[in-house]
C-alpha positions in Angstrom: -6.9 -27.1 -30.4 -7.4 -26.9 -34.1 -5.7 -29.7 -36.6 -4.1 -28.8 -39.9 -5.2 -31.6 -42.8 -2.0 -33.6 -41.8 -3.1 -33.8 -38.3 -0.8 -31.4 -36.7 -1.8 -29.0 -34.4 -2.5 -25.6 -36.3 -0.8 -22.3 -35.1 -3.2 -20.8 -32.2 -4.6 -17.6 -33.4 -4.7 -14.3 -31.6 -8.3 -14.4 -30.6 -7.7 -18.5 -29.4 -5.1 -16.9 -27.3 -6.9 -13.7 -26.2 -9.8 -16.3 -24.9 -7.5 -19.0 -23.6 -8.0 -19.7 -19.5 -4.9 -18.6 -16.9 -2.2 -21.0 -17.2 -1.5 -21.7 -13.7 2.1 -22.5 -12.8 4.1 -23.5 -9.2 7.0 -21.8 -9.3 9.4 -22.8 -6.0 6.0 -23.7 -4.3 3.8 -20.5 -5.4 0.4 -20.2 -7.2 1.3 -18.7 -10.3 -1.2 -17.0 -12.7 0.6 -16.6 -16.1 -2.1 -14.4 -17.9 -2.3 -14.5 -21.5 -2.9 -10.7 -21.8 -2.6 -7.7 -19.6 -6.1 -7.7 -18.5 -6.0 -9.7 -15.9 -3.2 -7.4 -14.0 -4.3 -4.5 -15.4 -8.1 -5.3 -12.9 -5.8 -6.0 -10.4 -4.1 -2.6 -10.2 -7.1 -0.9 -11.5 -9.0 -2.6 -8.4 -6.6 -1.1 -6.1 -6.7 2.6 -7.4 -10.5 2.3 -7.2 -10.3 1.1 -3.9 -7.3 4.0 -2.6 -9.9 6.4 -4.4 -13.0 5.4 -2.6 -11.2 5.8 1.1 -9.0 8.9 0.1 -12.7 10.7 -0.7 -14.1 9.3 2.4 -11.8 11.4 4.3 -13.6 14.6 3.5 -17.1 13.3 4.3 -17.1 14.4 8.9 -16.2 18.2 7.4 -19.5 18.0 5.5 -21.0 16.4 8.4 -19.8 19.2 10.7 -20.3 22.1 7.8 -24.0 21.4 8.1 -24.2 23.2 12.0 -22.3 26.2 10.5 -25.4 28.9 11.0 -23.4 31.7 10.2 -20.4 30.9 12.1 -17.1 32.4 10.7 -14.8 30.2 8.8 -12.1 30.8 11.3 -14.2 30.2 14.4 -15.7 27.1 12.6 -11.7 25.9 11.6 -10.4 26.3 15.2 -13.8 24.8 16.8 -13.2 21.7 14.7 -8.7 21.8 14.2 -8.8 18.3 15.1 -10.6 17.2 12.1 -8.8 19.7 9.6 -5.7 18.1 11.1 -6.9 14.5 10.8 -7.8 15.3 7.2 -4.9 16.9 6.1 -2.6 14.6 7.7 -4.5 10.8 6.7 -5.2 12.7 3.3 -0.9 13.3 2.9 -0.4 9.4 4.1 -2.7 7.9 2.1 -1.2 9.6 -0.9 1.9 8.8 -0.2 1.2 4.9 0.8 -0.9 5.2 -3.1 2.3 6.5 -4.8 4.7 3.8 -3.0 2.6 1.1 -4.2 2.0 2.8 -7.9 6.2 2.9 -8.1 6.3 -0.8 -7.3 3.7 -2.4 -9.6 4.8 0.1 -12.8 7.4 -2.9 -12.6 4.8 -5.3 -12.1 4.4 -7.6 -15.6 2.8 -10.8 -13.8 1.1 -12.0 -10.6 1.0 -14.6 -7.9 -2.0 -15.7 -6.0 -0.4 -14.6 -3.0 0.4 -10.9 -4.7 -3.1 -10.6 -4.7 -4.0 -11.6 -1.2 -1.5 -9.7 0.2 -3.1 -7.2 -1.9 -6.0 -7.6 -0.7 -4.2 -6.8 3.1 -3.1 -3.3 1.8 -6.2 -2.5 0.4 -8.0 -3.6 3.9 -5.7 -1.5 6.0 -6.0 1.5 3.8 -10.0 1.4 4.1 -9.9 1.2 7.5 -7.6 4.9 7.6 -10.8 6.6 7.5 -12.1 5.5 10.2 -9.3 6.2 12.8 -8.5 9.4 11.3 -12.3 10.3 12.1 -12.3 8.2 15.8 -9.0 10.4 16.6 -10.7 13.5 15.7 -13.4 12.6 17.9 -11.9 11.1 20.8 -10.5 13.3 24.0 -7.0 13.9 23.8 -5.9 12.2 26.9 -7.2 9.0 25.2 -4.2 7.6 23.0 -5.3 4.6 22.4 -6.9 5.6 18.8 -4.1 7.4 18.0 -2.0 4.3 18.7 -4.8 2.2 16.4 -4.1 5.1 13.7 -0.2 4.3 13.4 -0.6 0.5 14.2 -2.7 0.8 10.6 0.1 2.2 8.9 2.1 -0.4 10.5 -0.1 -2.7 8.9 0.0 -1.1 5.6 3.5 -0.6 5.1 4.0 -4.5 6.3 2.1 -5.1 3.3 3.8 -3.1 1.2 7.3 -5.6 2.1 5.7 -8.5 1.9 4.8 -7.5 -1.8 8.2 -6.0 -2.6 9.6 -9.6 -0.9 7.2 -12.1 -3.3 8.5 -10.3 -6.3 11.9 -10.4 -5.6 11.4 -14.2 -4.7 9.8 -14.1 -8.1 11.7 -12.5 -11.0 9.5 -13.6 -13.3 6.7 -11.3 -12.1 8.4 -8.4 -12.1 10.4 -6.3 -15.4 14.6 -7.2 -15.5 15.8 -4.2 -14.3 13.5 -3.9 -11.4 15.0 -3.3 -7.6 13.4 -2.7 -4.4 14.6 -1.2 -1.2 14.0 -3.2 2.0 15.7 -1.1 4.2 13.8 2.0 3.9 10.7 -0.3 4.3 12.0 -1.8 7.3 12.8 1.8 8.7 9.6 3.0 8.2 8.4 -0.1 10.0 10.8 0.8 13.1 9.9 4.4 13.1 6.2 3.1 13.1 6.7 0.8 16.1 8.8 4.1 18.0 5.6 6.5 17.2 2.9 3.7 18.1 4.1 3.9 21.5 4.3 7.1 22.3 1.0 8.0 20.7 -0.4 6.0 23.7 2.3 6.8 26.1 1.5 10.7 25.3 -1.5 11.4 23.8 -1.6 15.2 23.7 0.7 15.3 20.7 -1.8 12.7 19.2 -1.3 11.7 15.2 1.5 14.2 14.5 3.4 11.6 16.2 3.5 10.5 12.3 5.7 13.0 11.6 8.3 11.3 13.0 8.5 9.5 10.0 10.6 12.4 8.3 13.6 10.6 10.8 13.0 7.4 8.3 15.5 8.4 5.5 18.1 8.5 8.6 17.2 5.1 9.8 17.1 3.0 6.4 21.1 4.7 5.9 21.9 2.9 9.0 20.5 -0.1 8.4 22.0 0.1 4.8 25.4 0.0 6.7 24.6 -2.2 8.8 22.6 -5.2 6.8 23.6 -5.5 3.1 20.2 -7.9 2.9 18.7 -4.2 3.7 20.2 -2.8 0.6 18.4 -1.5 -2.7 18.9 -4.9 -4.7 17.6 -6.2 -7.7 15.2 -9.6 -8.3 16.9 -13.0 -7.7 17.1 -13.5 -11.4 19.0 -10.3 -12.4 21.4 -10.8 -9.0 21.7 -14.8 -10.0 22.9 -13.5 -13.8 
């Protein structure tokens, strides 16, 4: 702190405040880490792209594996010998994206954070590095073995229950998140349901194997019922605007 000569504190300039430490708040019990500039959320999110990067280019790495035994095969011969793999590419490549863009729309209204935003973070992050890996086991594995499969869509359970346990700490906390900001729990929740319903029956019938994802295109049907059916389900804004 810096005194003025009649021993009152002098205004804090912008480099004091630039190179002050995190004030760290409790707001209704929480860890809150009020940063004095952007930079501090602005590592957080970069982190996560970096990370959603990493294991979306991960994904192509068993095709160059498998293109080094071409020796002259056709393309078409090589594509069919190896569908599987094609298929687990394509398909992990479209869900990764999509889980990337979900959790880009939510933290464009992102101004602040929480500890426990970033741990739970930190879960996303883990479930989407560990895709990969059962998009490549399932492309490996017989088809009468479901049990990957059923691994596969139990991590975009995981993923996804990530994803509303974010969306609920920021409504819980306005102050983290921009005024006009809303989230919709429902359609979370359906694509949690729809999850559960293609979880089983990847390992009740394996021959259909990971396209058992597709199921999630019945989603948008199940978050309108249970928009009918549970107002607490609805799109709704942060407590703050909804208290105002």
């Amino acid at each position: 702190m810096h005194l003025s000569l009649d021993g009152a504190p002098a205004p804090q300039s912008s480099d004091d405040a630039k190179s002050a430490p995190l004030d760290v708040g409790d707001s209704n019990g929480v860890q809150v880490m009020h940063a004095r500039t952007e930079r501090g959320l602005d590592r957080l999110v970069n982190f996560s792209d970096a990370t959603v990067a990493i294991a979306i280019t991960l994904l192509i790495l068993p095709l160059v594996d498998l293109a080094g035994d071409l020796e002259g095969a056709r393309f078409d011969e090589f594509a069919a010998e190896n569908f599987g793999a094609f298929i687990a590419f394509v398909v992990t490549f479209a869900v990764i994206g999509r889980f990337w863009v979900i959790h880009h729309r939510v933290f464009e209204s992102v101004r602040d954070y929480s500890a426990r935003l970033v741990w739970v973070n930190m879960l996303w992050l883990a479930s989407i590095v560990f895709l990969p890996f059962a998009a490549n086991a399932v492309s490996s594995m017989d088809t009468d073995n479901g049990s990957f499969d059923a691994v596969y869509i139990a991590t975009m359970f995981v993923t996804t229950t990530a994803m509303l346990l974010i969306e609920i700490e920021l409504l819980r906390h306005p102050e983290l998140i921009d005024e006009d900001a809303a989230f919709d729990l429902g359609r979370t929740v359906a694509v949690l349901a729809v999850l559960v319903i293609a979880g089983v029956l990847a390992y009740l019938v394996p021959a259909v194997g990971m396209l058992w994802v597709l199921l999630l295109f019945a989603a948008p049907l199940v978050t309108h019922v249970l928009h009918r059916v549970s107002p607490a389900l609805r799109p709704r804004p942060s407590s703050g605007d909804a208290d105002g």
